[in-house]
N, C-alpha and C positions, 0 to 999 in steps of 0.2 A: 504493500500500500504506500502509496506516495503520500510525502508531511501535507499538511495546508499549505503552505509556503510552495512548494512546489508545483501544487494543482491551478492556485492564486496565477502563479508566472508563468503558465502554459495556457493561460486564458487570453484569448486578443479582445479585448475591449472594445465597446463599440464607442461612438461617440454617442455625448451624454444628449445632445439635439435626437439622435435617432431613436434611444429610447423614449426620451419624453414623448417623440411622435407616435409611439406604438397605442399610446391611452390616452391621445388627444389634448395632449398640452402644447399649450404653445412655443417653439419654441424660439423664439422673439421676446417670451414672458421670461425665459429662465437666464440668471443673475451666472455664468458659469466663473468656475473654481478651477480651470484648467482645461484638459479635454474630457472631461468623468465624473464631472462633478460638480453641480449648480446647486443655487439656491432657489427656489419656489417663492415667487409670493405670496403672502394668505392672503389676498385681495381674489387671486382664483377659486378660494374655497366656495359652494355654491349651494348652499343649506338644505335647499330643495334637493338635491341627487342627494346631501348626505343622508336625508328621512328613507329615501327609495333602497338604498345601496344596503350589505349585508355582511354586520360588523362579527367577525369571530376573534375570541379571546384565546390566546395559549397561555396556560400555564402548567403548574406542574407539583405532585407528592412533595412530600417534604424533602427539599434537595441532600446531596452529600458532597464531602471531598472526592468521593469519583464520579460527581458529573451525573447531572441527566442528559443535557441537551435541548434546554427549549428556545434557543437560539435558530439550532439546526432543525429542529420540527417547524418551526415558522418557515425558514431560507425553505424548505424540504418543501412545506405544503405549497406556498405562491410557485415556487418550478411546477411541481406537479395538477398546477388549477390551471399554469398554462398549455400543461401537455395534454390536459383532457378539453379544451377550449376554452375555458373560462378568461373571463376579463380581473384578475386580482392585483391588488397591491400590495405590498409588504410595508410595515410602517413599525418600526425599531427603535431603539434606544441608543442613543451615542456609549461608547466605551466612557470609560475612566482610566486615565494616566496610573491611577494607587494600585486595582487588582493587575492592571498590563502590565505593569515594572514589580508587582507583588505575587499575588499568590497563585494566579490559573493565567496570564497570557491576556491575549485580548480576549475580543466579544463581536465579533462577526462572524461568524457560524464557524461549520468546518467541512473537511471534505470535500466532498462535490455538492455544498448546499450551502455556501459562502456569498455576503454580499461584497464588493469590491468597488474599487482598490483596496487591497486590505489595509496594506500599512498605512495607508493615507487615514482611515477611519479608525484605527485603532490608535492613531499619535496625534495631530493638534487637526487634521478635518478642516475645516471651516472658520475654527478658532471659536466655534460657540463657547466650551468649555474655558477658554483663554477668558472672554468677553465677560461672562459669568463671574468667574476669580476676580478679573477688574472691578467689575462693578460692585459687587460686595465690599473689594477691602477699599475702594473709593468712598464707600458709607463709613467705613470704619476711621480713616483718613479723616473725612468732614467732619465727623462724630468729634474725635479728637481734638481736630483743632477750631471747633465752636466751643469747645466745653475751656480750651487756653484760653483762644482769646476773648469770653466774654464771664473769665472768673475774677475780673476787676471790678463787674457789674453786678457781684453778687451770686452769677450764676451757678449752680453744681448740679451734679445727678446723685441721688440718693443708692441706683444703683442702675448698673449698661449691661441691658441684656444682648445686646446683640457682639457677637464673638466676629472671628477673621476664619477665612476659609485657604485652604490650598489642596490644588488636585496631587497629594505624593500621599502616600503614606509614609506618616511622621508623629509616632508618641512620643517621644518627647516635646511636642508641642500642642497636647493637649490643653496643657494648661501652663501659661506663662505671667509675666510680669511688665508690663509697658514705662514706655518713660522715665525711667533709670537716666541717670546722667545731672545734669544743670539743671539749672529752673526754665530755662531757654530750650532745654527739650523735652518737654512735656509737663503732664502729671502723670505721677504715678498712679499705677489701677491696673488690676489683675483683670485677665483676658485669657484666650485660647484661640486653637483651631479647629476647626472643622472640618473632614471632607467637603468638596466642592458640588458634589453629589447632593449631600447633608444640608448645601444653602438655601436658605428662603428664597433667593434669589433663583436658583434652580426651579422649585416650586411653581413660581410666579411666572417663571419664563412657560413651564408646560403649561400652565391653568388658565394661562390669559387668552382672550378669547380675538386680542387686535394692538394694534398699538394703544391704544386709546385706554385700554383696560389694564395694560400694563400699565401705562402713567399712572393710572389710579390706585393700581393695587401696590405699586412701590412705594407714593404716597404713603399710603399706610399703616404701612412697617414700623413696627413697634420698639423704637430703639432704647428705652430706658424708663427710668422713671425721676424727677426732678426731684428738688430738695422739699420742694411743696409738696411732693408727692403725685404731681399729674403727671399723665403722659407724653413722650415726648415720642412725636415721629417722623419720618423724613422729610413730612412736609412741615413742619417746623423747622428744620433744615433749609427750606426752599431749594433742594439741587434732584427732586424730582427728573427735571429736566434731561440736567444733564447725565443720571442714569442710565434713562431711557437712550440720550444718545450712545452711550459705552453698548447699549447694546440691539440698536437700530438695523444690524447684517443679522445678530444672532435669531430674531425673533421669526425670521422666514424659514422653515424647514428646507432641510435638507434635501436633495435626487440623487441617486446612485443607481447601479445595479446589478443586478444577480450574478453570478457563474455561468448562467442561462440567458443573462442579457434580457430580464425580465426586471420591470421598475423597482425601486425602494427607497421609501423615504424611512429617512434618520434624522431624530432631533431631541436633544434633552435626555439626561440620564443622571435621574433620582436612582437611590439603591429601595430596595422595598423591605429592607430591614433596619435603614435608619429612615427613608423617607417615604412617599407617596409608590415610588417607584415603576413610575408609567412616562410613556413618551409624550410627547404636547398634543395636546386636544387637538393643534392647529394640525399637526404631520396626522394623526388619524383621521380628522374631517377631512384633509386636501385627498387621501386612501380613498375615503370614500365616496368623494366627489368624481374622481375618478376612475375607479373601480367597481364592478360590480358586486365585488366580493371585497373588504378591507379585511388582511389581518394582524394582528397586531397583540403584543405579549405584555404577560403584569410580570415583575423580580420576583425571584424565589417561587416558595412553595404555594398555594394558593390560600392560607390561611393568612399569609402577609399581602402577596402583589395583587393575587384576587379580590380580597378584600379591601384593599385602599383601591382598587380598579374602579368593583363599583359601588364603594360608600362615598368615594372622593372625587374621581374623576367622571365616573356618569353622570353623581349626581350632580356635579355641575355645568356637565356639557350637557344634559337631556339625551344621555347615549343610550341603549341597551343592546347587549349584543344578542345573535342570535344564536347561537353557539359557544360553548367553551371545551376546548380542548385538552385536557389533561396529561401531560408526558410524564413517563415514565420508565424505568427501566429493571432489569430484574435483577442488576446486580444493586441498587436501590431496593428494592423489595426487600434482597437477601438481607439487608445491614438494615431494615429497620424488622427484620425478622429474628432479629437476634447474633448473625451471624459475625465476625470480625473481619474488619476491611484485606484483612491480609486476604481474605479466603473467599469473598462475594465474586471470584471468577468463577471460582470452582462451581458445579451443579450441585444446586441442592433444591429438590422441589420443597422439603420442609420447611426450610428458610421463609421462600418466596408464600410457602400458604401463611406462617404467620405472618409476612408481612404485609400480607393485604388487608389488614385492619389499619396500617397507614391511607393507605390509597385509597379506601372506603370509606372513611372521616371526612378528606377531602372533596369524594363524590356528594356526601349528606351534606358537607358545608354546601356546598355549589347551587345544589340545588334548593336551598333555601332560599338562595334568589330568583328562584326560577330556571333556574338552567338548565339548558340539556345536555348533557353531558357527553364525549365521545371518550374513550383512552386509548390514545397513540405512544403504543412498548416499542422504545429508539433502541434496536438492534444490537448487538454485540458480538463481535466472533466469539464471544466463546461461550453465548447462551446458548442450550439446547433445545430442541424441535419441543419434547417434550415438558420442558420451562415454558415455554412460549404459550404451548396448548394448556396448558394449567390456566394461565392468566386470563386466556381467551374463555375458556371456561368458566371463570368465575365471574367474567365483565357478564358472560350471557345469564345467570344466575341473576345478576344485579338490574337488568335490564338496559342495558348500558353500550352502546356502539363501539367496537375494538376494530384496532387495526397496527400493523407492526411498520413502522416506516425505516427506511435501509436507504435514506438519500446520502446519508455522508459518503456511502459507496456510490452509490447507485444514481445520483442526484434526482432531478425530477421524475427520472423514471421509479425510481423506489420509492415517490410519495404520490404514486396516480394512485393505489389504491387508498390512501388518506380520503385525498381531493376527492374523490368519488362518493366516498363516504359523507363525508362533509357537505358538498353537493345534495345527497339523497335526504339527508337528515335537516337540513333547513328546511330541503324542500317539505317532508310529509312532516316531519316533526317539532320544526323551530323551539327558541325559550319561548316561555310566556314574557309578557314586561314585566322588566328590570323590578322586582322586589327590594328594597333596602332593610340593612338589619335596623335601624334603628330611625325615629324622628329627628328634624330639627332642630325642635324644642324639647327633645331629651336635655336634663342634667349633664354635661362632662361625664360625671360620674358614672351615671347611666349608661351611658354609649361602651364606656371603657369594661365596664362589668358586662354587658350584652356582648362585646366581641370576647373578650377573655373566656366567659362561659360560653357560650353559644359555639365559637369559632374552636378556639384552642381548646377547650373542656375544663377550663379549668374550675377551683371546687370556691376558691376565693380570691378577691382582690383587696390588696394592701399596699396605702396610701403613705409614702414615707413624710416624713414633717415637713422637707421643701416643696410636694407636692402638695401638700393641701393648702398651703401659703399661697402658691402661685393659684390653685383652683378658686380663692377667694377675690386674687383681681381678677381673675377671669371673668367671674359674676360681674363684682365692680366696673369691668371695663365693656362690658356690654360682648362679649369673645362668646358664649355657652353655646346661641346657636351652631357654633362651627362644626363642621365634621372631625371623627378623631384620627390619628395616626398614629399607632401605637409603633416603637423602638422597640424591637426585639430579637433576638437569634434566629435566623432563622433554619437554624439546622433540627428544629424540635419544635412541637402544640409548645412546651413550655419555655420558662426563662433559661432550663439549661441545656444546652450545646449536645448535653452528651444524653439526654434523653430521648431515644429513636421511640420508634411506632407509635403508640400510642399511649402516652400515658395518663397517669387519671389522678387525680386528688391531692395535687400540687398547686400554690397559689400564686398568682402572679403580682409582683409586687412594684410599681410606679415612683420611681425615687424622685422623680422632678416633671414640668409638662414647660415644651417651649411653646411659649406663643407666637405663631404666624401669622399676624392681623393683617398682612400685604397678602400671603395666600391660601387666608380665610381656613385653616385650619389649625388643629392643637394638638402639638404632636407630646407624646406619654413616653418616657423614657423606662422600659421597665428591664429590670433585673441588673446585667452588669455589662448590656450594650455600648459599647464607646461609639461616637458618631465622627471619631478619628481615627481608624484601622491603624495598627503597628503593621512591621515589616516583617515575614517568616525568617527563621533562620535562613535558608537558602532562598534567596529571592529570586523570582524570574528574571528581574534585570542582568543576574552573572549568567544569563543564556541567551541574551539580546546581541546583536554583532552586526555590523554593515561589513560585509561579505563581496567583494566585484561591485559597490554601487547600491548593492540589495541590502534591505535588513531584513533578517534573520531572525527568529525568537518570538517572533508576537504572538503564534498560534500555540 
């Protein structure tokens, strides 16, 4: 089998004008980035096709360190919608610079079910990511130096919620100390970082519906609290403005395309274990503007990226999908079946039957919203015939649409029988509309206990002393109707990492909530999630190399 890298540079690209013309964009309208690569404007988005058009969701079991693949089942399905005729778009998430240089590589699929240029999308792209980092520590920058120069005047902050971002992974810079030195630089006042993923900014970039909404929602970005105790926010700043200009390129979604020379729009990349973890509204509505079929993925397992999909991102774009896709794999199954990673190649049907009480948590969350649910098993040489029929057997017990996709080999061609599936099952069976787990005018409280039990199982939830502080200005600050976003592991239902399948009578505990008053939600920090990833001992970056011109190491 050839690396990604390899299959990546034996692909001739087409120009980025001829794909666009395959789905009726103009191309006269696209902003290009070279020969391969343009910007969209959201002015083409076209509300009406988006009602008409037929949103499917992928995601996926509770992930592991060996990978599901719901990268490659998305690349997989749009090749294989085009190999059975359909009209589909693919609409993805930008990588992150932290996991590329840190723990798995990039994040443009693999195999023969890759979006491309790789390295281009998995290093600075566009510079959205760049544009994002700007604008944030630009806040932080203004922040600063309004709070110098107008502490002649009396002025102070009682206390500065809002932190600094950077796209690396870097603990050590969790948490730091500013303004050290003279009086001439600065005041002193502890700070931090954040992943760039982690930014509110980030957030706002996906959730904003035009320019015009973004100026609003950075407006009102919650940066502190005064010595008076009111709130201060960037429009108290007055540099709205010039935010929005830092990020005036970034706000148009991204065009690229497939392996198969099949469209894809990439834009924005929340993680779904610290944040929202969904691509921008604007790159799924432009899918499905023009596409007949949009698809498009939630991070992680579907108890995190599923669930901020559709308590967060539906319900504020009025989406509902028709379909959700479920990936999965057996060497997953194995290891929430009890089995140790060492040994999840090997066969074991025992494994795999306990471990379908993973995978069936996630089916009954699903379809609490109504969903219909399909489960696509992403292949492995060294599953067996009768692993596979096990699985297929148990979706048919569950009432449940199975199928095995083999695009990372195979590419489009090993995901027609997906597409097919897919195809039949909107057709006779679609969701119902979008159910949400909870109201508007739920409690904070409420929302966080309804996903915790409801989603994760869990038996109780506990509010540590900083979070019930901040949930009292929440009240105060008029914040409660937001949707939630709970911070958490996402390698387990619970707060610990090492808890596979399904476990039961464990409490999830909330040690702080940040608030996103720019993009209208409040996000629950629970257990001992950092929203600043450290580096592994061996990190991907000592496997990264520009090679004759090429780099090497991203896949």
């Amino acid at each position: 089998m050839k690396t990604d890298f390899e299959i990546a540079h034996e692909t001739k690209l087409e120009p980025i004008g001829t794909i666009a013309s395959k789905v009726g964009i103009p191309e006269d309208a696209l902003d290009p980035y070279g020969k391969h690569i343009a910007k969209i404007p959201y002015s083409l988005i076209d509300n009406e096709r988006v009602k008409r058009s037929n949103l499917i969701l992928v995601t996926a079991i509770s992930p592991t360190k060996a990978g599901i693949g719901k990268t490659t089942v998305s690349v997989g399905l749009a090749l294989g919608m085009h190999r059975i005729g359909k009209n589909a778009m693919l609409a993805l998430r930008e990588p992150s610079l932290g996991p590329c240089f840190g723990m798995k590589g990039g994040a443009a699929g693999g195999g023969y079910a890759q979006v491309l240029p790789m390295e281009k999308i998995n290093l600075h792209f566009t510079g959205d990511f760049h544009a994002i980092t700007s604008a944030h520590n630009m806040i932080s920058a203004l922040l600063d130096n309004y709070i110098y120069q107008h502490q002649q005047d009396g002025f102070g902050m009682r206390e500065i919620l809002w932190r600094r971002v950077l796209d690396v992974n870097d603990r050590n810079l969790r948490s730091i100390v500013t303004g050290l030195g003279s009086r001439t630089d600065g005041i002193v006042s502890e700070s931090g970082f954040d992943i760039t993923p982690a930014s509110e900014i980030m957030a706002i970039l996906c959730l904003a519906t035009d320019e015009e909404d973004l100026h609003r929602r950075i407006e009102n970005i919650l940066l502190g609290i005064t010595l008076e105790g009111k709130p201060f926010t960037v429009k108290d700043l007055g540099v709205a403005g010039a935010i929005v200009a830092l990020l005036h390129d970034a706000i148009h979604p991204n065009f690229v395309q497939t392996i198969e020379h099949t469209p894809a729009l990439i834009h924005g990349g929340p993680f779904a274990n610290i944040a929202h973890g969904c691509n921008s509204i604007m790159a799924t509505k432009m899918g499905l503007t023009f596409g007949d079929y949009c698809i498009t993925e939630a991070g992680f397992g579907a108890d995190l990226g599923a669930e901020k999909f559709f308590d967060i991102k539906c319900r504020k774009a009025g989406l509902s999908p028709k379909l959700t896709i479920l990936v999965a794999t057996a060497q997953a199954l194995k290891m929430h079946g009890g089995i140790d990673v060492k040994e999840i190649s090997k066969p074991n049907t025992e494994g795999i039957e306990k471990g379908f009480a993973n995978m069936d948590k996630h089916i009954e969350n699903l379809r609490k919203f109504g969903q219909t649910v399909v489960v696509c098993l992403n292949r492995f040489a060294t599953d067996t015939d009768e692993e596979l029929e096990l699985v297929r057997k148990h979706c048919d017990k569950l009432g449940v649409g199975f199928t095995i996709n083999t695009a990372f080999l195979d590419g489009g061609k090993g995901a027609e029988n997906l597409a097919r599936l897919v195809v039949d099952t909107i057709d006779k069976s679609p969701s119902a509309p979008l159910k949400m787990l909870y109201n508007d005018n739920d409690s904070i409280e409420n929302k966080v206990e309804t996903i915790a039990k409801t989603i994760y199982g869990a038996a109780n939830v506990r509010l540590r002393p900083a979070a019930k502080k901040q949930l009292e200005r929440i009240k105060e600050l008029g914040y409660a109707h937001f949707p939630v976003c709970i911070a958490k592991t996402q390698y387990s239902f619970s707060e610990d990492a090492t808890a596979y399948g399904v476990p039961t009578g464990f409490d999830i505990t909330i040690r702080d909530f940040v608030i996103n008053a720019g993009a209208e939600m409040i996000v629950a920090i629970a257990g001992t999630i950092m929203r600043m990833p450290g580096l592994p001992k061996s990190p991907q970056a000592e496997r990264i190399e520009v090679v004759n011109g090429l780099i090497e190491g991203l896949s």
